[in-house]
C-alpha positions in Angstrom: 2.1 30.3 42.3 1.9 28.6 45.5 4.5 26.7 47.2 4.6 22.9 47.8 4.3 23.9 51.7 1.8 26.2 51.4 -0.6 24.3 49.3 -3.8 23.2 50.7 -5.2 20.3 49.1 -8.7 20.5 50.4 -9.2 24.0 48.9 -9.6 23.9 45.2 -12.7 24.0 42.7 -12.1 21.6 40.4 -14.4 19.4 39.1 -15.1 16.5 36.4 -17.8 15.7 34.5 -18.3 11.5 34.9 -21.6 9.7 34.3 -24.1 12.7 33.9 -22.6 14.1 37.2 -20.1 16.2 38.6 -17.1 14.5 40.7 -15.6 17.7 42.8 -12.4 17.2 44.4 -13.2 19.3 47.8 -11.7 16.0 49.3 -8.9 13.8 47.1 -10.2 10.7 45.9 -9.3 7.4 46.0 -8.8 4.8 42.8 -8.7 1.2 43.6 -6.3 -0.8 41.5 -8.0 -4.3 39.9 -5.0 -5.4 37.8 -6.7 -8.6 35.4 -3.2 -9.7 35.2 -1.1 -12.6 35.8 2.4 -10.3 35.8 1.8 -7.4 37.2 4.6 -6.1 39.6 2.6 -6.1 43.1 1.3 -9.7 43.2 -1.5 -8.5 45.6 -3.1 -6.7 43.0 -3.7 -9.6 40.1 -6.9 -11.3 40.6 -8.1 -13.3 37.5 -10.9 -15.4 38.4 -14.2 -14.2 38.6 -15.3 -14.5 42.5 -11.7 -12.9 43.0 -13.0 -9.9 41.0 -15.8 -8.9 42.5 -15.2 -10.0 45.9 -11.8 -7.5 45.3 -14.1 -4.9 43.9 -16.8 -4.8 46.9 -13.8 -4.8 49.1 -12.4 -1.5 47.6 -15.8 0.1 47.4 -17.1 -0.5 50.8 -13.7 0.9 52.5 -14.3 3.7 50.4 -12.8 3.6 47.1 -14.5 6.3 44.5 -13.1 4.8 41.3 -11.7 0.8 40.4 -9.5 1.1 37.8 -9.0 -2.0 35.9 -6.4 -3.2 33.8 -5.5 -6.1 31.4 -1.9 -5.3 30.8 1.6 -4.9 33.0 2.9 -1.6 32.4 5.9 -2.8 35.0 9.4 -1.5 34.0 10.7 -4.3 31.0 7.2 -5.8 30.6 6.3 -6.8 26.8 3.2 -5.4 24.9 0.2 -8.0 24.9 -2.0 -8.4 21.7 -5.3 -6.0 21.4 -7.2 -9.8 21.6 -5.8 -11.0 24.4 -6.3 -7.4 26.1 -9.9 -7.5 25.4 -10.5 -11.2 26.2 -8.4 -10.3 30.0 -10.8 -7.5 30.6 -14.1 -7.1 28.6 -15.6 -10.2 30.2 -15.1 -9.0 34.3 -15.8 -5.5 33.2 -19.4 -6.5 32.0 -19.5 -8.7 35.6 -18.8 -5.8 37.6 -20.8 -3.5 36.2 -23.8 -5.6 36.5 -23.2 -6.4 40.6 -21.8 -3.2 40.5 -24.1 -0.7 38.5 -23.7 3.0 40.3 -19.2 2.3 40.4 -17.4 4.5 38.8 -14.9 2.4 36.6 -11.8 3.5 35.3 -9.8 1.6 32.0 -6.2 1.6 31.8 -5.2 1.2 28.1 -3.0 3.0 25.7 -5.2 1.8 22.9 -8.1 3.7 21.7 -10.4 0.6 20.3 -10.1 -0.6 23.8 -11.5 2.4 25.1 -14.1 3.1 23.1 -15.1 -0.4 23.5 -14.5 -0.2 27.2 -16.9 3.1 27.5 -19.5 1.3 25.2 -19.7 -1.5 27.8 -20.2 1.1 30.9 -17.5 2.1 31.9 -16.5 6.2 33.0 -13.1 6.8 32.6 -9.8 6.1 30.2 -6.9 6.1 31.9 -3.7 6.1 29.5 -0.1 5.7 30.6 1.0 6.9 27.2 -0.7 10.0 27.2 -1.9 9.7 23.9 1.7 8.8 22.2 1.0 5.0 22.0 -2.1 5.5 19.7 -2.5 8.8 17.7 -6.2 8.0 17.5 -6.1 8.2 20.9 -7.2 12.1 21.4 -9.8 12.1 19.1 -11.4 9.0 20.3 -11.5 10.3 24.0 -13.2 13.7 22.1 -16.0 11.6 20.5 -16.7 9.4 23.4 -17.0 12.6 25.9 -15.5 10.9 29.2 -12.7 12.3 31.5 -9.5 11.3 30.5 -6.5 10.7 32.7 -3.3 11.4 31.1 -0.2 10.2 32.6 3.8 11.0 31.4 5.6 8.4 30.4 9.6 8.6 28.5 9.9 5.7 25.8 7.5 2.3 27.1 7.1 0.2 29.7 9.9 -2.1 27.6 12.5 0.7 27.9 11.4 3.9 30.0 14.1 2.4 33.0 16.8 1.7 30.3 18.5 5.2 31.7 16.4 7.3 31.7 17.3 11.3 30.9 16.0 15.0 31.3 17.7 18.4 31.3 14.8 19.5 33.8 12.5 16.8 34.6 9.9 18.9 35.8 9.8 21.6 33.7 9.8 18.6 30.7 6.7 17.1 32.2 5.6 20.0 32.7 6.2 21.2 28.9 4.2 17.8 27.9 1.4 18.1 29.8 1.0 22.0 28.5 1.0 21.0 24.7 -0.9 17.9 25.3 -4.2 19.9 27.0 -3.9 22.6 24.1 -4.5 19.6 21.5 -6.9 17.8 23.7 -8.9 21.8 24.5 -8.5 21.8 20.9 -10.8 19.0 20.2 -13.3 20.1 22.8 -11.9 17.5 25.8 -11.3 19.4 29.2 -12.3 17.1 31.8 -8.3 15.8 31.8 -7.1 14.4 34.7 -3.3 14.7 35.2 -0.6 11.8 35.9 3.0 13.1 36.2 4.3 9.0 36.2 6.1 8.2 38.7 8.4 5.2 37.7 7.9 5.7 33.8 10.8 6.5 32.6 12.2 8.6 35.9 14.9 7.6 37.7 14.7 7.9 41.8 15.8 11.3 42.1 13.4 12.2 39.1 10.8 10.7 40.9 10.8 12.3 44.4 11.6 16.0 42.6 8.6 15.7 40.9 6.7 14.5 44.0 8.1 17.6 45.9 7.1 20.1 43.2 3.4 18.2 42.5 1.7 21.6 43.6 3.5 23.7 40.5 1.4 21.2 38.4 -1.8 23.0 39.4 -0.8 26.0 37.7 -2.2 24.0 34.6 -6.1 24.1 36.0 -6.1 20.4 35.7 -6.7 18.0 38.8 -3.8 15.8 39.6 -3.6 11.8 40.3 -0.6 10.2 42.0 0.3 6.3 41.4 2.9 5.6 44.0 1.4 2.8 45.8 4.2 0.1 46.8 6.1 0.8 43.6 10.2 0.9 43.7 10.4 4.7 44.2 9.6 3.6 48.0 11.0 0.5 47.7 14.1 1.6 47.0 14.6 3.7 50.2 13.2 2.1 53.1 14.7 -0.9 51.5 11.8 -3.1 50.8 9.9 -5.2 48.5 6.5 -4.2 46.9 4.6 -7.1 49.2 6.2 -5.4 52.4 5.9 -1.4 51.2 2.3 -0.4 52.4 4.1 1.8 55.5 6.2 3.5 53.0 3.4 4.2 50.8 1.2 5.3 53.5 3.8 8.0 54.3 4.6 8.8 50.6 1.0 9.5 50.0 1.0 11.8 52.6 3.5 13.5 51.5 1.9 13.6 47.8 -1.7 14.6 49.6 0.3 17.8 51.2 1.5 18.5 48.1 -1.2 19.0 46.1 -2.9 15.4 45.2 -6.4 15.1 44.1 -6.5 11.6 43.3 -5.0 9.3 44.7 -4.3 5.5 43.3 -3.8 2.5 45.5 -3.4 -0.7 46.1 -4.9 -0.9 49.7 -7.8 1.6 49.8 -8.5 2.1 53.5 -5.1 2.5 54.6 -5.0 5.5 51.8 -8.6 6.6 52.9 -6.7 6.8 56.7 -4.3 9.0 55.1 -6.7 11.8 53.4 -8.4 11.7 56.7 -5.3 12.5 58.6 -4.0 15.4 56.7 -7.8 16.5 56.4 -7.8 17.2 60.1 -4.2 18.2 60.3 -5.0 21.0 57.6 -8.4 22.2 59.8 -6.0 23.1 62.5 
């Protein structure tokens, strides 16, 4: 198994099945975040009105986003759960909008809730993203098996109500580890295998938890799987270079860099060509 330092994140063969085609990640990629929220914890990132929408979403895409991911609920540390109506009315509507302006994007749903993805894929879009991993909705699994799309699965300790009420692990890599291992035996089980891999960072991990799992994000590839990293201006940085999330795009620039060197494939972001700067820079830095 390769070290953190030794891992090259251009040099891998993995590759997803999305839309009849197949997304390689020879370069990471970059998802743009489209939060159809009023509460979400990054204010920069809620857009609600229409024009906002799509205007946000050309934005991301022509500075080179590869996937939007949209979502209709705050998953922020102490946030409440939202009614499965009010979820779809947030976010069927603009998803229809942007897939008609937008028809060849590649759009991603973040939702624990399997009738919101299935509805979600029926309307056009490519990818379920899931915070719980499957363990908000036990239909969850099966429905990402019948619908045939790439799913991202992220680890997450308790819900977005209590995962920061002290949260605990004995190992907290080899537990996320341990997760994700079980979790891709029941979804190879069902015939999924384009899984994409979240390790959570800020759901239910504490700062330390957080930055251990950043530094050993390589070990992850020992599981075949590619790996996505959601960092972008969340406390983790905050925290250190003692910031707020509206004044943390530095820190995240130099936090994805790390997470890049470190064995990223995906990475997901609030501001998409300051991150698209960043792949390029450790690109070139790793062709010396």
């Amino acid at each position: 198994m390769q070290l953190a330092n030794e891992f090259n994140p251009f040099q891998n063969n993995y590759s997803i099945k999305c839309k009849g085609v197949l997304m390689d990640f020879s370069t990471p990629k970059i998802m743009g975040i489209v939060n159809l929220t009023p509460d979400s914890f990054f204010s920069g990132s809620r857009f609600q009105a229409e024009k906002e929408i799509l205007l946000q979403v050309e934005k991301m895409l022509a500075e080179g986003a590869d996937i939007i991911d949209l979502g209709a609920f705050s998953s922020r540390p102490n946030s409440d759960f939202i009614s499965l109506e009010e979820e779809k009315e947030r976010l069927l509507s603009p998803l229809k909008k942007i897939i008609q302006e937008f028809p060849s994007a590649l759009l991603s749903v973040d939702t624990y809730r399997s009738e919101i993805a299935k509805q979600s894929i029926q309307e056009g879009a490519s990818i379920i993203n899931d915070i719980s991993g499957g363990d908000l909705d036990e239909k969850m699994f099966q429905t990402i098996a019948a619908l045939k799309v790439p799913y991202m699965m992220m680890h997450m300790q308790g819900t977005p109500k209590t995962m920061q009420d002290s949260p605990s692990y004995t190992d907290v890599f080899q537990e996320v580890f341990k997760s994700f291992s079980g979790k891709l035996e029941q979804l190879n089980s069902l015939g999924v295998n384009d899984v994409i891999l979240d390790v959570g960072f800020g759901f239910g991990k504490t700062l330390e938890h957080n930055y251990t799992l950043l530094k050993k994000l390589s070990y992850f590839h020992a599981l075949q799987r590619p790996i996505l990293v959601g960092l972008s201006r969340k406390g983790m940085i905050q925290k250190v270079i003692g910031s707020t999330a509206e004044m943390a795009l530095n820190g995240t620039t130099a936090a994805h860099v790390l997470a890049i060197q470190n064995g990223a494939n995906i990475l997901r972001v609030h501001d998409v060509k300051e991150a698209k700067e960043a792949i390029q820079i450790v690109d070139f830095y790793q062709k010396q």
